[in-house]
VMD Tcl script that draws the C-alpha trace (Angstrom):
set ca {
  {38.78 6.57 13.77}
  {34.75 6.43 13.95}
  {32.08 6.62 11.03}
  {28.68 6.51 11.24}
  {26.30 5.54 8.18}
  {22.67 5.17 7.90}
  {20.81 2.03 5.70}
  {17.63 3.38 4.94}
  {14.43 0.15 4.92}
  {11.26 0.35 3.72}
  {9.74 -2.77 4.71}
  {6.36 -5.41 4.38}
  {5.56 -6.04 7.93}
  {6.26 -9.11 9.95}
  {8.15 -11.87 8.15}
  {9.45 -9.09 5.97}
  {13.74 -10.19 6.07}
  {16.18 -8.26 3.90}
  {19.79 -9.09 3.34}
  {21.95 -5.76 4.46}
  {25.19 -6.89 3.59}
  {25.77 -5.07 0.25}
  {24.97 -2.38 1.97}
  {26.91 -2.66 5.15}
  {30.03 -3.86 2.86}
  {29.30 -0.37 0.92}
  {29.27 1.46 3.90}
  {32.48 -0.15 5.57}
  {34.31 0.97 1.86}
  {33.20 4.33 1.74}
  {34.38 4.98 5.28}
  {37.91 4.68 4.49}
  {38.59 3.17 6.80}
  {40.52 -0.46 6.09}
  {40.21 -3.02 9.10}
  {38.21 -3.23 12.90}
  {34.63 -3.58 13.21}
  {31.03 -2.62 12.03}
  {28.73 -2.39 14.81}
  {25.00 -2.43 13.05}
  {22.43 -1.54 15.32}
  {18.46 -1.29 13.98}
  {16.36 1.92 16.16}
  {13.17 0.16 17.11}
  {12.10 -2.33 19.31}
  {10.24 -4.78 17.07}
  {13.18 -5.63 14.68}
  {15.94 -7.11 14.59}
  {19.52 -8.39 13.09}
  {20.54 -11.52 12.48}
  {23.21 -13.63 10.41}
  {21.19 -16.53 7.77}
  {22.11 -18.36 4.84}
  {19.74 -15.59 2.60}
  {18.43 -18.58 0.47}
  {14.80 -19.50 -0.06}
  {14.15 -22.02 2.16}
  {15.46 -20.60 5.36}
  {13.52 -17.29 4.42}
  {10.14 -19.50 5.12}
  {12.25 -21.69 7.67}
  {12.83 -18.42 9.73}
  {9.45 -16.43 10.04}
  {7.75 -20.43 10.93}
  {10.35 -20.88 13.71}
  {9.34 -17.28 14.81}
  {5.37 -18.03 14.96}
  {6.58 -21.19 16.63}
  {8.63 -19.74 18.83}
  {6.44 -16.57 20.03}
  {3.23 -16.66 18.01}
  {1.27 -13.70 16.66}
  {-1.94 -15.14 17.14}
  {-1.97 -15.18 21.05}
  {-2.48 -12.48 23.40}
  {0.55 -10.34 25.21}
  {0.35 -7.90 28.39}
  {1.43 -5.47 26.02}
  {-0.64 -5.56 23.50}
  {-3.44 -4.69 26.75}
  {-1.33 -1.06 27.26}
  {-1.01 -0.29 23.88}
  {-3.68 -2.26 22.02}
  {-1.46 -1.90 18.75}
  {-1.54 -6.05 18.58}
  {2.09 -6.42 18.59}
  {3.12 -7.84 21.41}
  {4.58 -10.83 19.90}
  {6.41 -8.17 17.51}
  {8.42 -6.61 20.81}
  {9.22 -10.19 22.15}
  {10.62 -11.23 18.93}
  {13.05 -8.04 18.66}
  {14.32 -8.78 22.12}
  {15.04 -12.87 21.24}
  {17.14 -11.93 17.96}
  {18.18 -8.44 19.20}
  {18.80 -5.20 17.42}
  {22.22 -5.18 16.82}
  {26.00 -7.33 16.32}
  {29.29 -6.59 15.71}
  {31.25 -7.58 12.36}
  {34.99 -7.45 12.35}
  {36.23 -6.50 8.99}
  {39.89 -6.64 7.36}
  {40.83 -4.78 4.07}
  {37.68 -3.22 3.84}
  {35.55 -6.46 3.31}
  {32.95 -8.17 5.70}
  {34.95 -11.48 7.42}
  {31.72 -13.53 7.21}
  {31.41 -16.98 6.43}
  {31.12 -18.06 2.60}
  {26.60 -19.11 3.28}
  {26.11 -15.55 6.23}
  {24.74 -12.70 5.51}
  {23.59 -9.67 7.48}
  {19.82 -10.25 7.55}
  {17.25 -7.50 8.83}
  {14.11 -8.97 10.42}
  {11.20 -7.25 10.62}
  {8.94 -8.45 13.18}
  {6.05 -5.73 13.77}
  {2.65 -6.22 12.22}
  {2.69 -3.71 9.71}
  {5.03 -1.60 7.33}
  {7.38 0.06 8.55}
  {10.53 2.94 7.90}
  {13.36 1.49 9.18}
  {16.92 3.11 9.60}
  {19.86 0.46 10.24}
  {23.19 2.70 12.21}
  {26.11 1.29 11.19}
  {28.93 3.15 13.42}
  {32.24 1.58 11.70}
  {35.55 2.05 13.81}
  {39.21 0.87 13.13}
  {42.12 2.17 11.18}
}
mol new
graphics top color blue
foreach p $ca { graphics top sphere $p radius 0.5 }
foreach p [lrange $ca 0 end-1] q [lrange $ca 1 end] { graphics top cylinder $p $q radius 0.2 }
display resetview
């Protein structure tokens, strides 16, 4: 059996990271359906999914490594074709990636006691997000 369900986002722009979990555990109950997997995928290509201990100091831990890692402040190739500024945004997405797989049994997540789901937002403004949950098993 397959279900698909939508998590609606309304988000702050780049740094912006929400825990989906509640809402991914909600889904995966009102599927009906008891034990396989969630696959989560985010639409858009400057987001993305991740797993995190949601706790304060790893959300400012995260969006530093990020600037670290691909920093908004320097100029992309894209950003040249577009001129939208969010080059960095796009490169970001495609490091974490836009989706992962959660097996669950008895209608309940299996993650670790510290992970949760975490959405990342990585474009340089607000944005409408919609996170696809497609839940299959038995």
């Amino acid at each position: 059996m397959v279900k698909t369900a939508e998590i609606k986002l309304k988000t702050k722009g780049a740094g912006d990271l929400i825990d989906i979990t509640d809402s991914i555990n909600k889904a995966v109950k009102e599927s009906g359906i008891s034990s396989g997997i969630v696959t989560v995928f985010v639409a858009g290509s400057t987001a993305g999914l991740t797993t995190i201990e949601y706790e304060p100091g790893l959300l400012k831990d995260f969006p530093k490594l990020m600037e670290k890692l691909i920093p908004s402040d320097k100029t992309y190739h894209h950003d040249e074709t577009w001129h939208d500024g969010n080059g960095f945004s796009h490169l970001r997405s495609a490091v974490i990636g836009t989706d992962m797989t959660v097996p669950f049994v008895n209608g309940q997540l299996t993650l670790g006691t510290w992970q949760q789901v975490t959405f990342c937002e990585f474009d340089n403004r607000a944005r409408s997000r919609t996170v696809v949950c497609q839940i299959m098993g038995d």
